[in-house]
PyMOL CGO cylinders between C-alpha atoms (Angstrom):
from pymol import cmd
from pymol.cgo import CYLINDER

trace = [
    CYLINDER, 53.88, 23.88, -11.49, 54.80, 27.60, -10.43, 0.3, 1, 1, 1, 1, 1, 1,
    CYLINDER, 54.80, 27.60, -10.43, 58.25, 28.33, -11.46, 0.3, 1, 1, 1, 1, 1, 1,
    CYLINDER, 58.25, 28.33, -11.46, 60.18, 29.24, -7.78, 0.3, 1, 1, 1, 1, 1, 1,
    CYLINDER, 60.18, 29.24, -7.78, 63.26, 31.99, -8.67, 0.3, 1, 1, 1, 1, 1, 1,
    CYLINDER, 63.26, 31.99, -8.67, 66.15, 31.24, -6.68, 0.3, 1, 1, 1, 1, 1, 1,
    CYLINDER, 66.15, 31.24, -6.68, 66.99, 33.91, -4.25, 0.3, 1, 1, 1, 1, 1, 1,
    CYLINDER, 66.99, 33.91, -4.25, 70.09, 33.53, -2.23, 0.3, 1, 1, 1, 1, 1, 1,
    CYLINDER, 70.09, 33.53, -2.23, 69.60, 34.63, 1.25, 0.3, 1, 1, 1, 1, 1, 1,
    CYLINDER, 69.60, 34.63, 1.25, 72.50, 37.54, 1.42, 0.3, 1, 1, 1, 1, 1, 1,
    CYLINDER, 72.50, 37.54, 1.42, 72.58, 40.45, -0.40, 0.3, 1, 1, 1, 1, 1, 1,
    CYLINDER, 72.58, 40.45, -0.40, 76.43, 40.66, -0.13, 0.3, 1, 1, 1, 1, 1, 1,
    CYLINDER, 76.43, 40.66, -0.13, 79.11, 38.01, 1.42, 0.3, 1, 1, 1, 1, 1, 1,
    CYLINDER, 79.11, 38.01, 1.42, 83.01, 39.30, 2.19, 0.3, 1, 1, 1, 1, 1, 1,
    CYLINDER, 83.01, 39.30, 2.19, 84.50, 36.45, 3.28, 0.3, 1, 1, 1, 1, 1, 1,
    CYLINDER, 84.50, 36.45, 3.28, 82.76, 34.68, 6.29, 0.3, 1, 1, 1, 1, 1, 1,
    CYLINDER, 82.76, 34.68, 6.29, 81.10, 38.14, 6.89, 0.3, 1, 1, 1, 1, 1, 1,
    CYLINDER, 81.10, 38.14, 6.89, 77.37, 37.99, 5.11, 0.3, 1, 1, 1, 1, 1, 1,
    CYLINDER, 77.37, 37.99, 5.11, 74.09, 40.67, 5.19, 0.3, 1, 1, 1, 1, 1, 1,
    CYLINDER, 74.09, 40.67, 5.19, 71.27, 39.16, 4.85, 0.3, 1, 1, 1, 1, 1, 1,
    CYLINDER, 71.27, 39.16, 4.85, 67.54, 40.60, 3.37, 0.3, 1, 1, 1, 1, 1, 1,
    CYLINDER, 67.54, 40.60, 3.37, 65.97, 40.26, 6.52, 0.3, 1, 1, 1, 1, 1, 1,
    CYLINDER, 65.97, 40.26, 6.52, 68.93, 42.13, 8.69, 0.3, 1, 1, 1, 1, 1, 1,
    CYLINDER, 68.93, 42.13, 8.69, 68.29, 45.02, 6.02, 0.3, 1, 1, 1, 1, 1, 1,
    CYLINDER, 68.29, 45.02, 6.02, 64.21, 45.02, 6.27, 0.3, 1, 1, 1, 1, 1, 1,
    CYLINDER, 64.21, 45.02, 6.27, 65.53, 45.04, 10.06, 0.3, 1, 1, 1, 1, 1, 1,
    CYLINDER, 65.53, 45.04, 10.06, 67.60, 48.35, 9.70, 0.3, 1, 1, 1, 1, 1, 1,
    CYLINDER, 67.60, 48.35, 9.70, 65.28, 49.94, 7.26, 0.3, 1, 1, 1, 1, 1, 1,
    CYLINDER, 65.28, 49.94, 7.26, 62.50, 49.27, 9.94, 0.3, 1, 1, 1, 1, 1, 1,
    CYLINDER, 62.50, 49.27, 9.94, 64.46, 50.69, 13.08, 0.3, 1, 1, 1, 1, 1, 1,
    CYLINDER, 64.46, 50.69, 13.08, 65.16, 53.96, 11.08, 0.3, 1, 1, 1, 1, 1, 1,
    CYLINDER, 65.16, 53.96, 11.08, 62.23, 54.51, 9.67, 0.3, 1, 1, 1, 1, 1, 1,
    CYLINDER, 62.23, 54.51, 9.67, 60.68, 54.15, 12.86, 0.3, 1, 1, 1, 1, 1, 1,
    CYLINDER, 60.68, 54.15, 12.86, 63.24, 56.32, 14.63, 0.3, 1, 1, 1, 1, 1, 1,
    CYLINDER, 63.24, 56.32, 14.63, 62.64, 59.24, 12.08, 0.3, 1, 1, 1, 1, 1, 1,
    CYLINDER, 62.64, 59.24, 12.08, 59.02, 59.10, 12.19, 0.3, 1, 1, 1, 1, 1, 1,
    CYLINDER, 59.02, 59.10, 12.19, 59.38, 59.80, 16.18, 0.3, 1, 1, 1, 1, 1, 1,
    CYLINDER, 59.38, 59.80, 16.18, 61.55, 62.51, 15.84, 0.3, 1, 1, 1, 1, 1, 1,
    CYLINDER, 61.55, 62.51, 15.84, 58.67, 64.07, 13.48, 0.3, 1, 1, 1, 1, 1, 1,
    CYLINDER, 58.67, 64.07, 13.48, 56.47, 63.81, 15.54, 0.3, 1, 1, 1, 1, 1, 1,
    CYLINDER, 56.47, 63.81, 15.54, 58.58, 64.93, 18.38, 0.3, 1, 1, 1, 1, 1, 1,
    CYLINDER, 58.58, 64.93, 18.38, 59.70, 68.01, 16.62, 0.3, 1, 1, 1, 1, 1, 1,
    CYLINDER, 59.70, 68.01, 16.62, 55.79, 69.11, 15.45, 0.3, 1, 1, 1, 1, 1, 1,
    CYLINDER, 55.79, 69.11, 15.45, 54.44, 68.43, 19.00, 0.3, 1, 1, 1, 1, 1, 1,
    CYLINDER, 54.44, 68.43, 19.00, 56.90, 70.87, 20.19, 0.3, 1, 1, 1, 1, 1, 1,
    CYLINDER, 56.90, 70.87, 20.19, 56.52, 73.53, 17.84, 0.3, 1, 1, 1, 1, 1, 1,
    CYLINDER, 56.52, 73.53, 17.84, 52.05, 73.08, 18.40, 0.3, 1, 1, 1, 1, 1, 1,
    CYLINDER, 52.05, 73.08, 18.40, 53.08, 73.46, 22.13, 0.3, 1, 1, 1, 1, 1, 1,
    CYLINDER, 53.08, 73.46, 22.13, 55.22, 76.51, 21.95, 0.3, 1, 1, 1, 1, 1, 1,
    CYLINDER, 55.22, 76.51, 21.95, 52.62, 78.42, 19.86, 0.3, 1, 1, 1, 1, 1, 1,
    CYLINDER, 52.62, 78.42, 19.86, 49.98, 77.65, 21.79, 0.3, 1, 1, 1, 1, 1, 1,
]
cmd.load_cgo(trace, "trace")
C-alpha cells in the first residue's frame, strides 16, 4: 500500500480564523492573472503609440 502523508487542510489557524491551500492557489491565481493583463495592457499601448 502507498504511504498517504497527512496534510492538514490550513496553512495557518488564529483562533477560529483559518487559510486554507486552496484560498491561497485562489489568490495566487487572481494576481497572477491580474498582472499578466496589465502586461499586456501596457505593451499594446506602447505598439499602438509607435505605430
Amino acid at each position: 500500500m502507498i504511504p498517504f502523508p497527512d496534510i492538514t487542510p490550513y496553512i495557518f489557524k488564529i483562533g477560529p480564523f483559518q487559510i486554507r491551500w486552496y484560498g491561497l492557489m485562489y489568490l495566487i491565481g487572481f494576481l497572477a492573472a491580474y498582472l499578466l493583463i496589465k502586461r499586456q495592457e501596457t505593451r499594446e499601448i506602447i505598439s499602438i503609440i509607435h505605430g
